[in-house]
N, C-alpha and C positions, 0 to 999 in steps of 0.2 A: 799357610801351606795349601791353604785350597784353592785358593787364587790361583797359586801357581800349576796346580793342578788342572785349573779351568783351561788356563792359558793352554798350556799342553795340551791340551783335549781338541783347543779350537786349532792350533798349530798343524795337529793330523787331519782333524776336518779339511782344512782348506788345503791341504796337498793331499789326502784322498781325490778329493772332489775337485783339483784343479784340473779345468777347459785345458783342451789341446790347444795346441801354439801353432802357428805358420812363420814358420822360420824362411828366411830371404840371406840371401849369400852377394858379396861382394867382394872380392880381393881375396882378401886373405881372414875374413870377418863374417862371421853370422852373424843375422841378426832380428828382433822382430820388432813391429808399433808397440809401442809403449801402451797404446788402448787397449791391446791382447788382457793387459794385467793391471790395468783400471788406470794407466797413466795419462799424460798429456797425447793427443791424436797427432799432434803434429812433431813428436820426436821420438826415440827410436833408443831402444835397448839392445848393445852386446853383448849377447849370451855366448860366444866361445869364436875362439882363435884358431883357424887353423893353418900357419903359417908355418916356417922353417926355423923361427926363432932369432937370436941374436938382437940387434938394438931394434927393439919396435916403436912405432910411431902411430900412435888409436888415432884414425881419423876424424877431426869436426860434425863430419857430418857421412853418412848412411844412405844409400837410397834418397838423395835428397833431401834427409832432414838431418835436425842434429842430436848426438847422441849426448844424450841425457844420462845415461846410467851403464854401467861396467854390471853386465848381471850377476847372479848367485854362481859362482864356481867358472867365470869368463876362462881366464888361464888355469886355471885347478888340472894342478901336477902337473905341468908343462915342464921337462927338464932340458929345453934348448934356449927360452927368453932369458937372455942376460940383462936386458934393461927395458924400459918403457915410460913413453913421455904421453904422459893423458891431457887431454885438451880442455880448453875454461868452457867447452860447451856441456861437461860433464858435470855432474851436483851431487850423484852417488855412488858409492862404489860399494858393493853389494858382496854380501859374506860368503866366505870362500874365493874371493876372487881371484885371487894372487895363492892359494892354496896349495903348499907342499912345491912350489917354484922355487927348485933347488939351486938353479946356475942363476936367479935374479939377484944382479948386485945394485942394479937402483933403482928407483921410481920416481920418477918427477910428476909431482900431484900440484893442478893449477888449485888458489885461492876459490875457485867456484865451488870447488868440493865439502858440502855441506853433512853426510852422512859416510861412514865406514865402517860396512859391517862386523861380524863377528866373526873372527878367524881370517881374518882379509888376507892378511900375508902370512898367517902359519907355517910356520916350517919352512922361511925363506930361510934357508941357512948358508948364504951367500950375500945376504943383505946387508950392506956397512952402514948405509947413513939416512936419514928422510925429514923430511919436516912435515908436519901435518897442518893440513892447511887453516886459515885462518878463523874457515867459519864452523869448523866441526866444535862439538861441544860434549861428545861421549867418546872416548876412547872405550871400543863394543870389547866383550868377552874375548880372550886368549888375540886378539888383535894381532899384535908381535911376539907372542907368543911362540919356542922355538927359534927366535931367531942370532944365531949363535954367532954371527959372526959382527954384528949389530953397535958400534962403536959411537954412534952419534942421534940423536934424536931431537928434534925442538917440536914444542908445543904450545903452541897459542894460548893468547889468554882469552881464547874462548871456550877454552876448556872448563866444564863442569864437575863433570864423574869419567872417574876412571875402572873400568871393569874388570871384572874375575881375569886372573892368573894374564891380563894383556901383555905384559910385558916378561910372563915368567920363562926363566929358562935363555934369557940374552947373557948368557954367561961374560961376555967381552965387553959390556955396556957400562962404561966406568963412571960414568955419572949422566943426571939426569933432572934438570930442573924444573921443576911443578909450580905454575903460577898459582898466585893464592884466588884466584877463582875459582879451583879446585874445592869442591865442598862434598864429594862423595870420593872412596876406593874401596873400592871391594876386595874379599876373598883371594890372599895368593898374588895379587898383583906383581909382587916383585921375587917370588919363589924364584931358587936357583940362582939370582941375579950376585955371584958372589964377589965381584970387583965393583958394587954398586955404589956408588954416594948420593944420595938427594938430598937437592938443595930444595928451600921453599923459607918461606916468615916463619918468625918465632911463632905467632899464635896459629899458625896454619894448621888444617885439619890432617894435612900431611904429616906435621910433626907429632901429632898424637897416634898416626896410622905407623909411623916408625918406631917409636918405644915400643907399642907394644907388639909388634908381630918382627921386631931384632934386624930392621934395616937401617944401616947407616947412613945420619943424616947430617947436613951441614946448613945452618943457620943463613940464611940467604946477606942481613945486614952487618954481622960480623966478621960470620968465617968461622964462628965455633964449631968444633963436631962432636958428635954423639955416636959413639963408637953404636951403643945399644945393640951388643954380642948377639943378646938372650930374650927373643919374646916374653912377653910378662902373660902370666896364664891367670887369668881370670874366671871366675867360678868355682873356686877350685875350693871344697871341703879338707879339714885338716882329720874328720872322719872317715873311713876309708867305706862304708858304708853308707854317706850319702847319698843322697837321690840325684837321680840322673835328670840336670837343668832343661830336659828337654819332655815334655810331657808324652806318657805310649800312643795316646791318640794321632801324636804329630808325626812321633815317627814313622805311624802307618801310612799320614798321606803322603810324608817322603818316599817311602819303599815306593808305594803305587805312582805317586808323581814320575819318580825315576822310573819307571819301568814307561810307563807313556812317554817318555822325553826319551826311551831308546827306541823306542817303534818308531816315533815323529822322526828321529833323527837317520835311522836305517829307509824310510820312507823319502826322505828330505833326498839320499844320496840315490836313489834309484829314481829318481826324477829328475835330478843333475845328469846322472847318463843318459838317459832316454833325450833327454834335450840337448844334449853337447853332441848325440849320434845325431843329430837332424843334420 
């Protein structure tokens, strides 16, 4: 809990105390050196879009270099981009970026894309289908999250861990097959997800992640499924007086962690305006 706590701590430091930026404009693209924020000098981060929307097309290259990274909240709540095709000069695409893009129904992500942040496409609720490219390995926090209209999805098997609530709430998402490279999921991953089936190996860490948190799964070599209605609850005393599995000292660095991880993050969004007004 303290770790987590530290981490928070340091998350507000460095957006308290982050350097102004010189933002550079092209087209229909802002943008700044990637050195602004400790990157490569010779490519180039877009921080925000501001175009007319409909099928967009991120240019290779910037000011004569190449873009490197989609920054933190690039499109965040754009309600006109219906589509967008990112180029193999990109390698990350930075959380929030695609955030609360209501009319986005695709995204075409080149194989160079090696990081996706958290919250990336939240709330695309016009989103049908995507592949995630080959070389990412963490599907980040609430990821697709919200994304309701969300029908099709493939995941590499470079996939590792799968994060908090990523995919929760793709109510239309009928199925979804997890390679058994898969060796973490966290928390709520599939919340909401009520037309869901995932497939994966009998001994996958997927199939122990499905029994007990009540997601329906289908055995990737046969075809059996596993209805598994009902989360199985663990911890649970048959005294009604039992002691609470979580010790009072932890849950104070929760409360206090949470309460830093709301500042960070109220902090986090008024540095997204300030630099999408540039």
């Amino acid at each position: 809990m303290k770790k987590c706590l530290y981490s928070a701590v340091a998350l507000l430091l460095l957006i308290l105390c982050a350097p102004p930026v010189s933002a550079q404009s092209e087209g229909d693209f802002v943008y700044i050196d990637a050195d602004e924020l400790g990157g490569d000098p010779d490519t180039v981060i877009l921080t925000k879009y501001t175009g007319k929307g409909g099928e967009v097309t991120i240019p290779d290259k910037l000011g004569g270099k190449p873009v490197a990274c989609l920054g933190d909240g690039a499109f965040m709540e754009n309600l006109t981009v219906t589509s967008v095709f990112v180029p193999d000069s990109v390698v990350k695409i930075g959380g929030y970026a695609f955030y609360d893009c209501a009319a986005l129904k695709s995204a075409d992500l080149p194989d160079s894309v090696e990081d996706i942040g958290a919250f990336a496409f939240y709330g695309c609720k016009s989103l049908t289908e995507i592949s995630i490219p080959k070389g990412v390995v963490r599907i980040d926090g609430y990821t697709f999250s919200g994304c309701e209209a969300l029908t099709k999805i493939e995941l590499p098997g470079s996939v590792r861990e799968i994060g908090e609530f990523s995919f929760a709430h793709c109510a239309r998402l009928p199925e979804l097959t997890v390679p058994d490279s898969v060796n973490s999921i966290d928390l709520g991953a599939f919340t909401g997800c009520k037309a869901l089936t995932v497939t994966a190996g009998a001994d996958s860490v997927v199939r122990q992640y499905a029994r007990k948190h009540g997601v329906r799964f289908r055995v990737s070599n046969t075809g059996e499924i596993e209805e598994n209605r009902e989360p199985i609850r663990e911890n649970m005393s048959a005294a009604q007086g039992a002691e609470s599995p979580i010790p009072g000292g932890a849950v104070i660095w929760m409360i206090i962690g949470s309460a830093v991880l709301s500042v960070a993050a109220a902090m986090f969004f008024i540095l997204l305006k300030r630099r999408r007004s540039l």
